[in-house]
Each structure stands twice: as structure tokens, then as C-alpha cells.
TIKOLVO-935018 format. One record per residue (C-alpha): x, y, z; residue number from 1; residue in one letter. Coordinates in steps of 0.1 Angstrom, whole numbers, plus 5000, padded with zeros to 4 digits. Layout:
REM residues N
<pt <X, Y, Z>, NUM, 'A'>
...
REM end
This chain:
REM residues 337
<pt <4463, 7871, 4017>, 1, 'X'>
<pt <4469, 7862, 4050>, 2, 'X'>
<pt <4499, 7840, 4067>, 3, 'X'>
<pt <4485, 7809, 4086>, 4, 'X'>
<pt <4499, 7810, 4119>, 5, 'X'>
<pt <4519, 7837, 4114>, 6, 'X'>
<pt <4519, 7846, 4152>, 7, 'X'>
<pt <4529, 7805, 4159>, 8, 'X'>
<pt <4499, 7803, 4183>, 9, 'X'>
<pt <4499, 7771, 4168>, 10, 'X'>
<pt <4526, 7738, 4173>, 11, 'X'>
<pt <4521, 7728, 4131>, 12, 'X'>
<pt <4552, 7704, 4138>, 13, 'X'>
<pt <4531, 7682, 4162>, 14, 'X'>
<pt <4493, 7688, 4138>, 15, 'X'>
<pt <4521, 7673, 4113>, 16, 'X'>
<pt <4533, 7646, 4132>, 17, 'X'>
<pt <4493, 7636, 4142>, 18, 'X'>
<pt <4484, 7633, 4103>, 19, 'X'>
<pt <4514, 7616, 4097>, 20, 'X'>
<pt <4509, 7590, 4124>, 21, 'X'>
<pt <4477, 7585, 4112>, 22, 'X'>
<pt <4484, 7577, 4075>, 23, 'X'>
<pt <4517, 7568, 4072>, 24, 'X'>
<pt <4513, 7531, 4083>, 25, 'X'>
<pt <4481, 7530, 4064>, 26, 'X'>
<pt <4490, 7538, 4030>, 27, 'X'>
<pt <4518, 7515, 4033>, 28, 'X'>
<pt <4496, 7488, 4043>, 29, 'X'>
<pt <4478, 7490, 4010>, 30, 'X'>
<pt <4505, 7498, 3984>, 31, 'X'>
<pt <4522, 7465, 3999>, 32, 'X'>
<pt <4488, 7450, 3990>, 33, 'X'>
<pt <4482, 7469, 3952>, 34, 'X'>
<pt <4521, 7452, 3946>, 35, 'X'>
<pt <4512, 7421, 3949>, 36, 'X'>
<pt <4485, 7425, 3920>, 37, 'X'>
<pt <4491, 7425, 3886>, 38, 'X'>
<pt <4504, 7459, 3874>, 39, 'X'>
<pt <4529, 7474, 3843>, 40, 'X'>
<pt <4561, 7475, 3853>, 41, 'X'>
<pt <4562, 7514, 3851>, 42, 'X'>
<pt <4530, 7514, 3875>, 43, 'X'>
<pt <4549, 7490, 3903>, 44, 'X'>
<pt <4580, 7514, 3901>, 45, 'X'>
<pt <4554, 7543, 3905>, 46, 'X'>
<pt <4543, 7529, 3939>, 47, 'X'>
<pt <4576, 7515, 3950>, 48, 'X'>
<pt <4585, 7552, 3943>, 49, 'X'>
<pt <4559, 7570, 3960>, 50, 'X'>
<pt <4560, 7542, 3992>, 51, 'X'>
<pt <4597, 7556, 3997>, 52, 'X'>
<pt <4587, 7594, 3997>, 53, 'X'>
<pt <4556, 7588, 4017>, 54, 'X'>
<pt <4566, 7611, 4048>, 55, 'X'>
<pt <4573, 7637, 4020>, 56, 'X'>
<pt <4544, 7632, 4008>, 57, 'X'>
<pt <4523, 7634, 4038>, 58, 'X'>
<pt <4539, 7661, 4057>, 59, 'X'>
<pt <4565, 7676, 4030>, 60, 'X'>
<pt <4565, 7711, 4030>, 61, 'X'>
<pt <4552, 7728, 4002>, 62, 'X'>
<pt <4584, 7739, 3981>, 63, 'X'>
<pt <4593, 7696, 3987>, 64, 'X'>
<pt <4554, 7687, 3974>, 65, 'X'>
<pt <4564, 7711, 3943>, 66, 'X'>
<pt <4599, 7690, 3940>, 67, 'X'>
<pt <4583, 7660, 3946>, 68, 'X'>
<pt <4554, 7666, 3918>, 69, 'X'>
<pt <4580, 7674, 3891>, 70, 'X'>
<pt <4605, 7644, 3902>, 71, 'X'>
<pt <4574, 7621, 3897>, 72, 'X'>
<pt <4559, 7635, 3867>, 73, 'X'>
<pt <4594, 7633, 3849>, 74, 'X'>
<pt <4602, 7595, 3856>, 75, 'X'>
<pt <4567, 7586, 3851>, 76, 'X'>
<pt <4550, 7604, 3828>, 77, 'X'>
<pt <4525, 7575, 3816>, 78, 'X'>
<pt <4512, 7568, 3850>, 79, 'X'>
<pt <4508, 7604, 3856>, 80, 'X'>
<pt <4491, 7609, 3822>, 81, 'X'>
<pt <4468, 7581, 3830>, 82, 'X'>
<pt <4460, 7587, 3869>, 83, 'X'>
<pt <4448, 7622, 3853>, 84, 'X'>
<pt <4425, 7605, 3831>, 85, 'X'>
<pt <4409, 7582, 3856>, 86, 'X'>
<pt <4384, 7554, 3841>, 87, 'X'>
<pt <4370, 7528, 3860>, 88, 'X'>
<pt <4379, 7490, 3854>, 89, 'X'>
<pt <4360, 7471, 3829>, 90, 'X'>
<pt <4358, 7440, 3845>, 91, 'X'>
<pt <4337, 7434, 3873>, 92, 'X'>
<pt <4351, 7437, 3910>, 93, 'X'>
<pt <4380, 7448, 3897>, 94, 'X'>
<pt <4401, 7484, 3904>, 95, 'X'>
<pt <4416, 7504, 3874>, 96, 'X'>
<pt <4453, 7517, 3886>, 97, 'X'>
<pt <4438, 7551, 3891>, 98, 'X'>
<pt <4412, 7541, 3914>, 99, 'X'>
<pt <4440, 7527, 3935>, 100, 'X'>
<pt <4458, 7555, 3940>, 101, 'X'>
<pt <4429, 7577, 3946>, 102, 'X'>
<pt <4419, 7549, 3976>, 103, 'X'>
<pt <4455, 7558, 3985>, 104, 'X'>
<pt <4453, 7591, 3989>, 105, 'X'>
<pt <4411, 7592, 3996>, 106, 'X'>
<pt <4401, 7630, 4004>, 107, 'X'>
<pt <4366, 7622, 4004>, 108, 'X'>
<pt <4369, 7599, 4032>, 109, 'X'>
<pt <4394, 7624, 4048>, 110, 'X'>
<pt <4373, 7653, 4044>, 111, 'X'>
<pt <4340, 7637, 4059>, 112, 'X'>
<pt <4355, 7618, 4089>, 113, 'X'>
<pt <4333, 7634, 4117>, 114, 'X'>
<pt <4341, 7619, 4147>, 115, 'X'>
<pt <4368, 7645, 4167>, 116, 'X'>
<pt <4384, 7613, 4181>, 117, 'X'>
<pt <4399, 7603, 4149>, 118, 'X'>
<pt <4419, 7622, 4118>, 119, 'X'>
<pt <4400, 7640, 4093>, 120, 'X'>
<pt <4392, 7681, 4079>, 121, 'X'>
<pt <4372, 7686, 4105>, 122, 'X'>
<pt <4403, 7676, 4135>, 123, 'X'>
<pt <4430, 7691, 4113>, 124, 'X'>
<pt <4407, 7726, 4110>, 125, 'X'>
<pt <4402, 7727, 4144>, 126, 'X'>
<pt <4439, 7722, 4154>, 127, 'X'>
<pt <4448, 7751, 4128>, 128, 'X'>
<pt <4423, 7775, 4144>, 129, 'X'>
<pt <4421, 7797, 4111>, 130, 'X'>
<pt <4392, 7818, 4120>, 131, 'X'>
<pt <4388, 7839, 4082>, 132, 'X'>
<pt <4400, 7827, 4051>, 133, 'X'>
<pt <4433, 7832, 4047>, 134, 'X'>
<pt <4431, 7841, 4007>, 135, 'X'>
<pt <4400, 7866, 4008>, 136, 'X'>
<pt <4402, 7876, 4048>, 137, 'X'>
<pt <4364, 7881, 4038>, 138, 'X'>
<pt <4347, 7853, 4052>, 139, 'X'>
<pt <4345, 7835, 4087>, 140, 'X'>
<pt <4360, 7798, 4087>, 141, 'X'>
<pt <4350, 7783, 4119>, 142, 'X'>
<pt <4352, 7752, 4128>, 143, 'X'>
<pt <4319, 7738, 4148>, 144, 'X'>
<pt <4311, 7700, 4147>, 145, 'X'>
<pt <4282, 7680, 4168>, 146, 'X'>
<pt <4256, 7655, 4165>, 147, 'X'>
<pt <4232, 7682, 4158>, 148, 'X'>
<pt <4252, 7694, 4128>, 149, 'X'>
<pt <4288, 7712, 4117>, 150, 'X'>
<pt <4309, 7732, 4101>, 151, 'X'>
<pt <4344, 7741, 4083>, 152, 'X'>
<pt <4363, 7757, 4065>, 153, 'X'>
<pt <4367, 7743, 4029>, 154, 'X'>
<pt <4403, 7729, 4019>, 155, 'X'>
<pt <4411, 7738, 3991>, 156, 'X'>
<pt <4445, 7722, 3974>, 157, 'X'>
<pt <4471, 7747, 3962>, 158, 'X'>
<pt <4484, 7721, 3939>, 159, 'X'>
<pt <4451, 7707, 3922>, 160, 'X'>
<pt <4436, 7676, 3935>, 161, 'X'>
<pt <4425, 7666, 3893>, 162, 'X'>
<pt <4467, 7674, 3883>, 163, 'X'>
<pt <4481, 7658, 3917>, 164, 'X'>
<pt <4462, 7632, 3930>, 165, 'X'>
<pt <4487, 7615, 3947>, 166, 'X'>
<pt <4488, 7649, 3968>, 167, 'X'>
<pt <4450, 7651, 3978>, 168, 'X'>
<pt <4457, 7645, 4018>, 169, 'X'>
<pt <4489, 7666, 4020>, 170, 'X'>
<pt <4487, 7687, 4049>, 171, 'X'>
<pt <4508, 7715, 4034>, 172, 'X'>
<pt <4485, 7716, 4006>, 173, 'X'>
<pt <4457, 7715, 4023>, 174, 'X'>
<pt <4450, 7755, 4028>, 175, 'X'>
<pt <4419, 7764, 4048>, 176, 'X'>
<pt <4398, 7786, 4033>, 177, 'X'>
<pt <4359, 7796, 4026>, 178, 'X'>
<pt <4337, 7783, 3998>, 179, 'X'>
<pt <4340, 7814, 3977>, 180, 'X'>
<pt <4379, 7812, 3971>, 181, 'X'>
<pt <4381, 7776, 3965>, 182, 'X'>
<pt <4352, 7765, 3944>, 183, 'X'>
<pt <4340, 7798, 3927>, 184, 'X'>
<pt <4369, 7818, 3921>, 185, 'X'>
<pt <4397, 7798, 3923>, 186, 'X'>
<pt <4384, 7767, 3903>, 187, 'X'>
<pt <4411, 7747, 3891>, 188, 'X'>
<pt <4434, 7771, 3881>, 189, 'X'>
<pt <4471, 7760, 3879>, 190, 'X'>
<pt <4488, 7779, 3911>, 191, 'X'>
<pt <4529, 7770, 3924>, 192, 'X'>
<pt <4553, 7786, 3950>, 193, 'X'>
<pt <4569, 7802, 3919>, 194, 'X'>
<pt <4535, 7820, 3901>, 195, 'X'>
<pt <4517, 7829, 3937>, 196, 'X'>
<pt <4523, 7832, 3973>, 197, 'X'>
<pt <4515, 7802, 3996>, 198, 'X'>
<pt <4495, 7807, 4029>, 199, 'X'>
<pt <4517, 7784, 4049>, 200, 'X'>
<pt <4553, 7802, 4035>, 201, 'X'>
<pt <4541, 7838, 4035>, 202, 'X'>
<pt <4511, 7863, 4031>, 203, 'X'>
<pt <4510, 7901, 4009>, 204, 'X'>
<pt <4516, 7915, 4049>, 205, 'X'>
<pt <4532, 7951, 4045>, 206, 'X'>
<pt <4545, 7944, 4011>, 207, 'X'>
<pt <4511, 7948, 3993>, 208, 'X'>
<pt <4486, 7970, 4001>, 209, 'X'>
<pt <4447, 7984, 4005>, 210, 'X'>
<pt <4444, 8018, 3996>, 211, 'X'>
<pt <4414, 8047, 3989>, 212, 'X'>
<pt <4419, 8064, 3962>, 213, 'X'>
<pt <4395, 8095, 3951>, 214, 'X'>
<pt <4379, 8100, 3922>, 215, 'X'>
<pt <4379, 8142, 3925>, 216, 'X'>
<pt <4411, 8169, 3930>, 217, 'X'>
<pt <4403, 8166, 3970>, 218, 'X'>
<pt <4385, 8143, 3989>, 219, 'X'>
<pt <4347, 8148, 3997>, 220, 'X'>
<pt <4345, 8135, 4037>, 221, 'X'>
<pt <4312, 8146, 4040>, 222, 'X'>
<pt <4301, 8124, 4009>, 223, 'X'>
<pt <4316, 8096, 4026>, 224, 'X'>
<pt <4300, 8103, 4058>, 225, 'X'>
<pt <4264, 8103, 4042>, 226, 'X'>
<pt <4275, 8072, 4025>, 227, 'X'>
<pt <4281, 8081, 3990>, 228, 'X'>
<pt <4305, 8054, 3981>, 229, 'X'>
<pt <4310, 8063, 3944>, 230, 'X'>
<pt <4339, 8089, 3954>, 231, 'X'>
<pt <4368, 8065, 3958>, 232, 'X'>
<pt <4377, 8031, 3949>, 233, 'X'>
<pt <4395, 8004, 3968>, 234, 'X'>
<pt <4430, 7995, 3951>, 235, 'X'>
<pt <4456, 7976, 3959>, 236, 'X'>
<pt <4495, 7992, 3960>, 237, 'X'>
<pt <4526, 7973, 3958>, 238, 'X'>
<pt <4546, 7993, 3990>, 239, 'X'>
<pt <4580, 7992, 3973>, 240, 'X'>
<pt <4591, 8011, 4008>, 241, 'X'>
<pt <4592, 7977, 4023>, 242, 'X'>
<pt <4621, 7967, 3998>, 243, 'X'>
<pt <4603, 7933, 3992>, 244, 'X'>
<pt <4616, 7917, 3957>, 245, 'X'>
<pt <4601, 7922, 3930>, 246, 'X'>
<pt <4596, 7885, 3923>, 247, 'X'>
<pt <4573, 7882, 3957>, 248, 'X'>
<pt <4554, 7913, 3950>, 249, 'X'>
<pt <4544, 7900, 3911>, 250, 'X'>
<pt <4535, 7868, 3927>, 251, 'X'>
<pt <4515, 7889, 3952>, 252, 'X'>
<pt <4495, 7907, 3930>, 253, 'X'>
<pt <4490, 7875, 3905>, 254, 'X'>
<pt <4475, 7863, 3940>, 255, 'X'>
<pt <4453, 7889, 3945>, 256, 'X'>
<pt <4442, 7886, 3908>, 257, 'X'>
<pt <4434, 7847, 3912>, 258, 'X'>
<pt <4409, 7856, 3941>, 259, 'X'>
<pt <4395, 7890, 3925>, 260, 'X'>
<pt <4405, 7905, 3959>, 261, 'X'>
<pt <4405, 7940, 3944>, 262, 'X'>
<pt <4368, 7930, 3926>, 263, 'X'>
<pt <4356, 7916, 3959>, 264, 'X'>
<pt <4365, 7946, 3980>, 265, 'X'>
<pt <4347, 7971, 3961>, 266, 'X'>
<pt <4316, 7962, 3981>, 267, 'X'>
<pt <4335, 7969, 4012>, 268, 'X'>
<pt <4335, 8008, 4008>, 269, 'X'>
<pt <4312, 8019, 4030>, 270, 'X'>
<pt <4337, 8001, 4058>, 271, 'X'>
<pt <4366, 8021, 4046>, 272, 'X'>
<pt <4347, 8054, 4045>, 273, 'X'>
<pt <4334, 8049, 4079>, 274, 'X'>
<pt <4373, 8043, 4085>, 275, 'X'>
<pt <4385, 8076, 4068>, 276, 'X'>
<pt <4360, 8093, 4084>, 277, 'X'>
<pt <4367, 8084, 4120>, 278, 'X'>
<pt <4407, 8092, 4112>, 279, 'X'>
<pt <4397, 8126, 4106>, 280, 'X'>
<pt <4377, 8128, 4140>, 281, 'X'>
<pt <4403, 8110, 4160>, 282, 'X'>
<pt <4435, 8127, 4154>, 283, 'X'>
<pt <4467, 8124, 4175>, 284, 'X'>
<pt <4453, 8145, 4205>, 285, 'X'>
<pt <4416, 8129, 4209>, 286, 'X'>
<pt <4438, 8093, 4213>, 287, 'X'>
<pt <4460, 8107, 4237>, 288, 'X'>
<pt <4426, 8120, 4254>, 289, 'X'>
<pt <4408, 8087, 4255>, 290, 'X'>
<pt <4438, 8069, 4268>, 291, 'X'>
<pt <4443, 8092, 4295>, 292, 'X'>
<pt <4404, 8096, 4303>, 293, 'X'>
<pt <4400, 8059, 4304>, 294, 'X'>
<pt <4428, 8039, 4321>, 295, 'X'>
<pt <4400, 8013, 4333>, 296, 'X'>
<pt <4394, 8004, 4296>, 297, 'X'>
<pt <4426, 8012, 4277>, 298, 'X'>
<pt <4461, 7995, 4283>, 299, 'X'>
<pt <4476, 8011, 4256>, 300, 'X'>
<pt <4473, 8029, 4223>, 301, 'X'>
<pt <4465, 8000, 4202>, 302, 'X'>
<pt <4437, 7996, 4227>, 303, 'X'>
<pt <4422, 8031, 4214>, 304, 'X'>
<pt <4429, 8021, 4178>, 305, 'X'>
<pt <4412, 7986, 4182>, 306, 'X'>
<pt <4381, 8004, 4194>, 307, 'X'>
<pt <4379, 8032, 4169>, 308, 'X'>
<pt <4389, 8010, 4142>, 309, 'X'>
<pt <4364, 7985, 4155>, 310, 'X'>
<pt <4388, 7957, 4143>, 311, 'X'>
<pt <4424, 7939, 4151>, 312, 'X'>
<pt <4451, 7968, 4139>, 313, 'X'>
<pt <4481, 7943, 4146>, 314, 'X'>
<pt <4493, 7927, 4118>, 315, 'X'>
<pt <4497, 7893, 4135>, 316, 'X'>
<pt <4461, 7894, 4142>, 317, 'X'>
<pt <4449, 7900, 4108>, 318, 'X'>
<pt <4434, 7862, 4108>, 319, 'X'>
<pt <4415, 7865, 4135>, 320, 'X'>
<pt <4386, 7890, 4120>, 321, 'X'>
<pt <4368, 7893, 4087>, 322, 'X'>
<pt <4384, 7927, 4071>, 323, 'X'>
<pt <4413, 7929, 4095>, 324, 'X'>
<pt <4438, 7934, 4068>, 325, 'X'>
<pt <4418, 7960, 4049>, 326, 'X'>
<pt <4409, 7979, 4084>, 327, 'X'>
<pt <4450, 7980, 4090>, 328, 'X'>
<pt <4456, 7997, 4057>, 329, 'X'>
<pt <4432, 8022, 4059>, 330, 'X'>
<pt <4439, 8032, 4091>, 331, 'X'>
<pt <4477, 8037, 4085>, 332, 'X'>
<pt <4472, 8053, 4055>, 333, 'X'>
<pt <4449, 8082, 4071>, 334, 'X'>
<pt <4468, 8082, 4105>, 335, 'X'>
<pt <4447, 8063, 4125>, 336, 'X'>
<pt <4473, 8045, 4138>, 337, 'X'>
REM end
């Protein structure tokens, strides 16, 4: 899993401050309005509640959305119980409590406001600039909008829009990502700061790694070069080298298990034997060659490495390429770096 913004190209204090200025006075505007009709005691100290935590809300980071979520589900349990069994009013024009606060807190509307000019998915994903999803690092997530048609990365909600409603349009749980992760893998499984890692806090990085592992005694490179696949397997290593705790590298790998990373990446083997191969070409002295043959092209060694590697081998640029992450792995692992 990859970091968002781990190389702060991005300001995500002023995207912050944008969403907040949009909503803020907004939602306040209609809770004052949802007071003044008739609602259970326990209901009108839910909103009073959540109209004094609304910048938390909003812009909180993710370990205060976490707080926040348990502080509200403990002093009101019945509201929460029934906004997570939503019905729709009975009586004609008419709004059941839980249809208020989903009209607080309206993804849908968020999610399909178009126009670049005003706040929606389609501004916020722009601003973020996440190119790949930052769960799978599998799949392109540009952001393209026009009359003629658009597109986005998916959202998906860290802490689930069914179980938190009231936290459908907070930034910080709002994690950019592609269809695959969110809808198919993902679902609505139950995720939280203290079961998996959160894109905005940290990614696997160093701490958790790709790695080939061969079936035989000794590895066959001419099998990999023709293209026979079947001689290794992917896997993912926990690098205790990197002295990360234990209790971020079990929520690492629980990550990786959410989004079948390990599954996924099986189908990416004929990248990483093109990868082993070329390390066993390119060895310490061929490097030093093309660097020195080729000043016109190649600043440095990383240059080389980018080339041959046909990828980003910087860590902080392991969002900005399908594969990045795997293509650094590999590539350390055999010397190819």
C-alpha cells in the first residue's frame, strides 16, 4: 500500500481548508433547520452534538474520525442503531431522521458535482494528484473531466459509509482509489487505524515487502527469460531489518490480505522475471558503463536504474506508476539497484 502524498508535493492543509469552507457553513445551515422540527430528544442532542464537532468532522484526521465514531456511538446508541437501518418516512412529504442526516452528509451529490468551479470528487481528486491506487498500486487513477466525458478515481471510505454515515464527506476518509479495491475486493469490510494501515498516516514502504521466491534448489533464468512463469511465486515478506513494530507490520499484512495483494500479483510474474533477468545482465560494472558512456542521457545512477527497471525505483515515487512498488522490490532484492 502506498502513502498519499508521501513526498508533500501536495499542500493537504489548504485541499482541507477548501472542503471545509465549502461545507462547514452549509451543514450548519440545515441542522439549524432539522432543530426546529419535531425530533426525540436523543435525536436533537445527536445533532446539537455533531453541529459542535462539525470541523472534526469535516476535516478531522483519521485517528479523530475513529475518536469521534466511538464518542458518538456510545452517547447515542439508538440514533446510531436507527441511522444504520435507514427507512423512509411514512407520511407524505415528510423526511425520516435518517434521511436527514444522509442530506447532511450527501456523498452522492458530492461525488457527482462536475463542474471544476465548485467542490466535489472530481476537484478534491484532482487537487490530491494520486495517479495509481494507493491500496493495489495496480491500477491508473487519473483524474480527467470535460463536457465530452470524465473520469476518477473511486473514493472509497475507510470507515464504511452504511456503519458511519455521518462520515460519508470526510476528507480523511475519503481514500482515492480504483474500482477493484473499493467495490470488489474491499466490499464493506469493517477496516480501523488499529486492524490496518491508513493511506493518509502511512503505507507497507520498506517494512513489508515483494519478493520471488523459486520453486526449484536454484533458480532457472533461462526459464524466466522464455517466459515460463510457473518457477517462482510472488510473496510478500515482513523486512524485520527495518525494526518496524510488530503491531504495524500485522496491520500491514492484514492490509495486504483485505485487497488480495499477494492473489493479485501472481499475474504480474512475467514483469518480475523480465526484472530478475535484466539484474543478471546489468551488474555493477554495465551501470557504471552506461552512466559514463551516456552523460547526455544519464544524471545519475538512479537514472540508469529508472531505465533498466523501466519504472520509478525511488520510494517517494512509488505513486506515480502502476507496479512502482513491486518494480523497487525486485530490483533491490537482485541488485539492480
Amino acid at each position: 500500500m502506498i502513502q498519499i502524498n508521501q513526498d508533500r508535493r501536495v499542500n493537504l492543509h489548504d485541499i482541507a481548508a477548501e472542503h471545509l469552507a465549502y461545507y462547514e457553513t452549509r451543514i450548519e445551515k440545515k441542522i439549524d433547520t432539522y432543530l426546529a422540527d419535531r425530533l426525540s430528544r436523543e435525536q436533537r442532542a445527536f445533532l446539537r452534538h455533531v453541529r459542535t464537532k462539525l470541523r472534526t468532522i469535516l476535516i478531522g484526521s483519521p485517528q479523530d474520525l475513529e475518536r469521534f465514531s466511538e464518542e458518538i456511538e456510545g452517547q447515542y446508541p439508538a440514533v446510531v442503531a436507527q441511522i444504520r437501518q435507514p427507512k423512509k418516512s411514512k407520511k407524505k412529504n415528510s423526511v425520516s431522521f435518517p434521511e436527514k442526516v444522509q442530506k447532511l452528509f450527501n456523498y452522492e451529490a458530492f461525488s457527482k458535482r462536475y463542474d471544476p468551479s465548485q467542490w466535489g470528487a472530481y476537484r478534491l481528486a484532482k487537487l490530491l494528484g494520486v495517479q495509481v491506487c494507493v491500496y493495489c498500486n495496480r491500477q491508473y487513477t487519473h483524474t480527467y473531466n470535460s463536457d465530452n466525458g470524465r473520469v476518477r478515481p473511486h473514493f472509497d471510505h475507510f470507515l464504511d459509509k452504511a456503519t458511519h454515515l455521518y462520515l460519508a464527506i470526510s476528507m480523511y476518509n475519503l481514500v482515492p482509489c480504483c474500482s477493484v479495491c473499493n467495490s470488489s475486493l474491499k466490499g464493506s469490510e469493517t477496516l480501523s487505524i488499529r486492524t490496518h494501515l491508513h493511506p493518509y498516516l502511512e503505507g507497507t514502504g520498506e517494512h513489508v515487502r515483494f519478493s520471488v521466491r523459486f520453486k526449484g534448489t536454484s533458480p532457472d533464468y533461462m526459464k524466466l527469460w522464455v517466459g515460463n512463469s510457473d518457477v517462482f511465486d510472488i510473496v510478500l515478506k515482513a523486512d524485520t531489518g527495518t525494526k518496524a513494530p510488530f503491531t504495524f507490520l500485522k496491520r500491514a499484512i492484514r492490509t495486504t490480505r483485505t485487497f488480495k495483494i499477494k492473489e493479485l500479483y501472481q499475474y504480474h510474474k512475467d514483469y518480475a522475471a523480465e526484472l530478475v533477468v535484466k539484474a543478471q545482465i546489468y551488474d555493477d560494472a554495465h551501470i557504471r558503463s552506461l552512466l559514463a558512456d551516456f552523460p547526455q542521457l544519464f544524471r545519475s545512477r538512479e537514472d540508469v536504474l529508472r531505465m533498466l527497471a523501466a519504472n520509478y525505483t525511488k520510494a517517494e515515487d512509488a505513486d506515480k506508476r502502476v507496479l512502482a512498488k513491486l518494480t523497487m522490490d525486485i530490483a533491490k532484492e537482485f541488485g539492480l539497484s
